[in-house]
C-alpha positions in Angstrom: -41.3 29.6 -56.2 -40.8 25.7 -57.0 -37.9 23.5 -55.6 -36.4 23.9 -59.0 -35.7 27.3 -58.6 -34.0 27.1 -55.2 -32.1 24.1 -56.4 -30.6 26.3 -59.7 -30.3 29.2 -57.1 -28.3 26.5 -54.5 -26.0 25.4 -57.6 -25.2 28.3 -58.7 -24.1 29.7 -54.7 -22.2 26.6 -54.5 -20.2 27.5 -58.1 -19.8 31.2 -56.9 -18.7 29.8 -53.1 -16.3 27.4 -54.8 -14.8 30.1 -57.3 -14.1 32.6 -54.2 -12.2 30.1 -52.5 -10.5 29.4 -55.9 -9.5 33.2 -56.2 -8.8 33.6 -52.2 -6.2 30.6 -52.8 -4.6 32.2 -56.2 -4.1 35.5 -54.2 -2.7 34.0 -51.2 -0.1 32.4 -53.7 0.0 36.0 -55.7 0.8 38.0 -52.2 2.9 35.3 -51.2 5.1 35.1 -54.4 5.3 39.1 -54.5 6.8 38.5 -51.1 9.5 36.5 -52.2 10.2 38.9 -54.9 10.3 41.8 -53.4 12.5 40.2 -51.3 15.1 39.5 -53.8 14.9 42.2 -55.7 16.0 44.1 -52.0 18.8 41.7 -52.3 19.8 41.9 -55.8 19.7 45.8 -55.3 21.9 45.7 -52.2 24.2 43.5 -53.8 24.0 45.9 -57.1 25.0 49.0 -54.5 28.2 46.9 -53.1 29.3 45.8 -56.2 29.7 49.3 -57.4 31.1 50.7 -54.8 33.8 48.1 -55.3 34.3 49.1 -58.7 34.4 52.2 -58.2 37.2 51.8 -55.2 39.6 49.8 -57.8 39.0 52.3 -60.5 40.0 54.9 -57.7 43.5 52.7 -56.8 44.1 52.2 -60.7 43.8 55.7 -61.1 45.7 56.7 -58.3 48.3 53.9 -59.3 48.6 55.6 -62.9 49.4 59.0 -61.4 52.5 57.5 -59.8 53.9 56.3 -62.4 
């Protein structure tokens, strides 16, 4: 094999090496972005869950405020 091969063969490792790290980085910012939106979306859904249960607590008192009328 010539010195021309191996140097094609060493390019090309380098351009593969090189696109790995490129994707290792993009998933590290993928998981880490998940993360954060799993995250909110726990908070969103806890907040979701408080807010109806408030609701549903006034509609009780306006109800209960109607039958004493």
């Amino acid at each position: 094999m010539t010195d021309h091969y191996f140097d094609a063969l060493e390019q090309k490792l380098d351009l593969l090496i090189k696109r790995l790290d490129q994707l290792e980085e993009q998933n590290r910012q993928l998981r880490s972005r998940n993360d954060k939106l799993e995250e909110e979306r726990a908070h969103l859904v806890q907040s979701n869950e408080t807010t109806r249960a408030q609701v549903e607590a006034m509609i009780t008192r306006l109800k209960t405020l109607e039958r004493s009328k």
